[in-house]
Legacy VTK file of the C-alpha trace (Angstrom):
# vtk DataFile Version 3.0
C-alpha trace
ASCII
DATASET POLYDATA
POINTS 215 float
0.000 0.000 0.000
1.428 3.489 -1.104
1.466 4.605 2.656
0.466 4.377 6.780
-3.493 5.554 6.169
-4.338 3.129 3.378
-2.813 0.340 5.161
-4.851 0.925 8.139
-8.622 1.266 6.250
-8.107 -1.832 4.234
-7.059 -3.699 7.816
-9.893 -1.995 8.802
-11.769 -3.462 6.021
-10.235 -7.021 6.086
-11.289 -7.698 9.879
-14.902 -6.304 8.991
-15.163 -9.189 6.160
-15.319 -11.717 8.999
-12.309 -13.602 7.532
-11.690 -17.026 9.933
-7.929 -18.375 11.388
-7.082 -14.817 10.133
-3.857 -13.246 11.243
-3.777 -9.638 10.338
-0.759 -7.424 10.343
0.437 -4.057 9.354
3.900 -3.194 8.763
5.668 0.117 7.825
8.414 2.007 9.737
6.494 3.770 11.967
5.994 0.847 14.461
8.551 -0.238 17.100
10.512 -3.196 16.882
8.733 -5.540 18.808
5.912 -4.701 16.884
7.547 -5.312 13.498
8.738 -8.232 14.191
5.356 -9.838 14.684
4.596 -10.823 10.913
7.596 -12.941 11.321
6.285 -15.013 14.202
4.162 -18.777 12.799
0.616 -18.639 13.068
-2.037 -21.072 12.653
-4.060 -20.037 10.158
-3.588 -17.550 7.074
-1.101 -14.916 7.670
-2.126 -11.457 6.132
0.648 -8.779 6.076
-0.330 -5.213 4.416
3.174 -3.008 3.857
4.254 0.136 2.615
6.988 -0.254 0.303
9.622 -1.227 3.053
8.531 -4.716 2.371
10.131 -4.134 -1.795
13.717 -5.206 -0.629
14.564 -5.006 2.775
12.915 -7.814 4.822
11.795 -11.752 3.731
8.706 -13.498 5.216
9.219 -17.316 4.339
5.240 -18.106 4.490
4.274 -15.001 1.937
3.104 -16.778 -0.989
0.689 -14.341 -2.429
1.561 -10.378 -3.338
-1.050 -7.508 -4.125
0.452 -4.909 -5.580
-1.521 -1.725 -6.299
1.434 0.192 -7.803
1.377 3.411 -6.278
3.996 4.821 -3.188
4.332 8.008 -1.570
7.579 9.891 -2.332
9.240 13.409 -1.255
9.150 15.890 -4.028
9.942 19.209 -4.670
7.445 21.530 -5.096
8.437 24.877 -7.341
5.049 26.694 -6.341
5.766 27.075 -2.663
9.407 26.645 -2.931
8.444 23.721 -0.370
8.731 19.633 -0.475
5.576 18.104 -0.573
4.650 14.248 0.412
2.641 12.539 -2.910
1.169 9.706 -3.927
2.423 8.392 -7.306
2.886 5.383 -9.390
5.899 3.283 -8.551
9.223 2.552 -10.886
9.051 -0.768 -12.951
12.053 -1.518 -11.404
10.216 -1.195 -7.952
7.342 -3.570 -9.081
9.347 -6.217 -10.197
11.099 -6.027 -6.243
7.169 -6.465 -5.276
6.633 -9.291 -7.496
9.701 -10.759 -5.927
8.246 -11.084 -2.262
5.974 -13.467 -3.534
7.268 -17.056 -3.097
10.795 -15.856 -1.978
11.265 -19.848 -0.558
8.723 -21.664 -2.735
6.470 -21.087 -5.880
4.030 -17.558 -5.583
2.346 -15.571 -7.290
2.047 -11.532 -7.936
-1.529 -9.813 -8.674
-0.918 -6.349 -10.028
-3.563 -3.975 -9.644
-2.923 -2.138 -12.822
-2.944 -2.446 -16.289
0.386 -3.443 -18.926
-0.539 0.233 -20.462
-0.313 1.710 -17.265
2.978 0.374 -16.445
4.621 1.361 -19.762
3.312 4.827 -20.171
3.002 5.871 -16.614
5.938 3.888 -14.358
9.342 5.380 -15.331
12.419 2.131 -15.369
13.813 3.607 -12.456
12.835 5.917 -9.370
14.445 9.171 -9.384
17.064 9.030 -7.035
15.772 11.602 -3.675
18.998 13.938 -4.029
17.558 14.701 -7.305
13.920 15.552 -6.568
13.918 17.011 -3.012
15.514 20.949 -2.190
19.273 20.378 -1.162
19.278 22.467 2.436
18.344 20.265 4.832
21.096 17.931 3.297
23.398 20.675 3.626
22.862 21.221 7.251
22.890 17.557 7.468
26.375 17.190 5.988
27.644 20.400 7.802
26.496 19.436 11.285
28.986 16.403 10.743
32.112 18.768 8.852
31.544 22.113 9.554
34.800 22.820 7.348
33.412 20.127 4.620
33.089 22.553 0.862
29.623 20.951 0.315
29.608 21.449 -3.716
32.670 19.106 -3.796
31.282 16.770 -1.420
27.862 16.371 -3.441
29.237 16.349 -7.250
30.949 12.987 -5.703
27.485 11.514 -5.576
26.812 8.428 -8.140
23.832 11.164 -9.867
24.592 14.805 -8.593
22.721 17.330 -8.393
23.298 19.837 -10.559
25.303 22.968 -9.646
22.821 25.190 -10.267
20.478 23.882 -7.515
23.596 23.795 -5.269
23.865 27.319 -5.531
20.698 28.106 -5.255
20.291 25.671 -1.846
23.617 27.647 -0.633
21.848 31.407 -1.165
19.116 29.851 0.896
20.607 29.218 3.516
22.137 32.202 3.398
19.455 33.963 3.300
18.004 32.233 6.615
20.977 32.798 8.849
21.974 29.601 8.558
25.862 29.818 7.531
28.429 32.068 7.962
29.484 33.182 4.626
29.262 32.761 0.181
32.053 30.088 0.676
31.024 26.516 1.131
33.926 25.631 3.408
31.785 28.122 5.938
30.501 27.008 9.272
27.150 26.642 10.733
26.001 29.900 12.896
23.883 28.941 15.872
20.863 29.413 14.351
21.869 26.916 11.232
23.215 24.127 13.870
20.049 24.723 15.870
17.738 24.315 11.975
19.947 21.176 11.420
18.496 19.260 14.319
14.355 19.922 13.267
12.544 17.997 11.576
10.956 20.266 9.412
11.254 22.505 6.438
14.073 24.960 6.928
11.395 27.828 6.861
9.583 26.500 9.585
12.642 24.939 11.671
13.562 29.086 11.632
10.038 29.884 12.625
10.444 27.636 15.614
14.117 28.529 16.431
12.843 32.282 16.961
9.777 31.333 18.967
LINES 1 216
215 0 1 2 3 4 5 6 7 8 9 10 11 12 13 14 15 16 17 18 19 20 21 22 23 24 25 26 27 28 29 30 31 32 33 34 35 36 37 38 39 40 41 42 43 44 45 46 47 48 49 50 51 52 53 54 55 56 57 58 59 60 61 62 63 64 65 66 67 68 69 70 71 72 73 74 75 76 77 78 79 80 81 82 83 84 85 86 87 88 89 90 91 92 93 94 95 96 97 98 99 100 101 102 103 104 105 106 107 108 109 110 111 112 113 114 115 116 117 118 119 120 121 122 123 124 125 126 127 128 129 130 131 132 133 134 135 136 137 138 139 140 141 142 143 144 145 146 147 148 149 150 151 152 153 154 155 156 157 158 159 160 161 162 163 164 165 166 167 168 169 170 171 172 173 174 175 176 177 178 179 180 181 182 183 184 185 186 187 188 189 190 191 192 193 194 195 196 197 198 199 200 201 202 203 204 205 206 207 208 209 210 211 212 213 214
């Protein structure tokens, strides 16, 4: 299921049907441990586990046999409007689906029920998901990567990445935070001020971690 809401109405939904020797479990990265590591544990009857996409590559449940995929996940992007990253609901990457198809009989035969169409899939689903350093407004991650080197120069550090960013948006990220207080100086070998190191450690959007810092 693309996220936390949607896996809790159709558990909602699947206890209402009156299903017998039922187990039904959510999992997603919100819950604890302990809690997590309950669709792992044998049951007697029919084990039912509804997951966000953290179930795509990271985990294997030996008694899955069947997988529903509906396709969709909820990403970070960038929105230009409000100059603001937005949470959105949006078809998955083919290469993401096929991980979903592979949960299904991970030990022994399975089978994958895709709740979309072939057309869908090829004009809709890119091959591959964007990767997030190229889709989401670079401040936070420099605050991120400051608050461990203050002395880092954070252009050189990110043109190392496998698909940088490109410079423009660097620059652009850097002027923000400028802007907000949250360095020292133009040069990206600058430290944090207090304000910045205080930012780094929210949460939030920058503009709202500076609302916050001054309240």
């Amino acid at each position: 299921m693309p996220g936390v809401a949607e896996i809790k109405s159709t558990i909602d939904v699947l206890r209402s049907a009156g299903l017998r020797d039922c187990t039904i479990l959510p999992l997603h990265a919100n819950l604890s441990n302990n809690e997590q590591k309950q669709v792992f544990a044998k049951t007697s009857g029919r084990k039912v586990v509804v997951a966000t996409n953290v179930a795509e590559t990271s985990i294997t449940i030996p008694e899955i046999v069947y997988v529903i995929d509906c396709g969709k996940v909820k990403e970070t992007q960038y929105d230009p409007d409000t100059s603001m990253s937005k949470l959105v609901e949006t078809y998955t990457s083919r290469a993401a689906s096929k991980q979903r198809r592979g949960r299904a009989g991970r030990v022994k035969p399975g089978v994958c029920y895709k709740l979309f169409t072939r057309r869908i899939e090829e004009q809709y689903m890119a091959r591959f998901a964007i990767p997030e350093i190229l889709r989401t407004p670079l401040e936070s991650l420099f605050l991120q990567v400051k608050s461990m080197d203050q002395s880092i120069d954070v252009k050189t550090y990110l043109l190392k990445a496998i698909d940088p960013p490109k410079i423009g948006a660097i620059d652009s990220a850097w002027r923000t935070l400028l802007d907000l207080g949250a360095v020292e100086g133009e040069a990206m070998t600058s430290h944090l001020t207090a304000l910045g190191r205080h930012m780094a450690a929210l949460p939030v959007d920058l503009r709202l971690a500076k609302v916050r810092g001054q309240g």
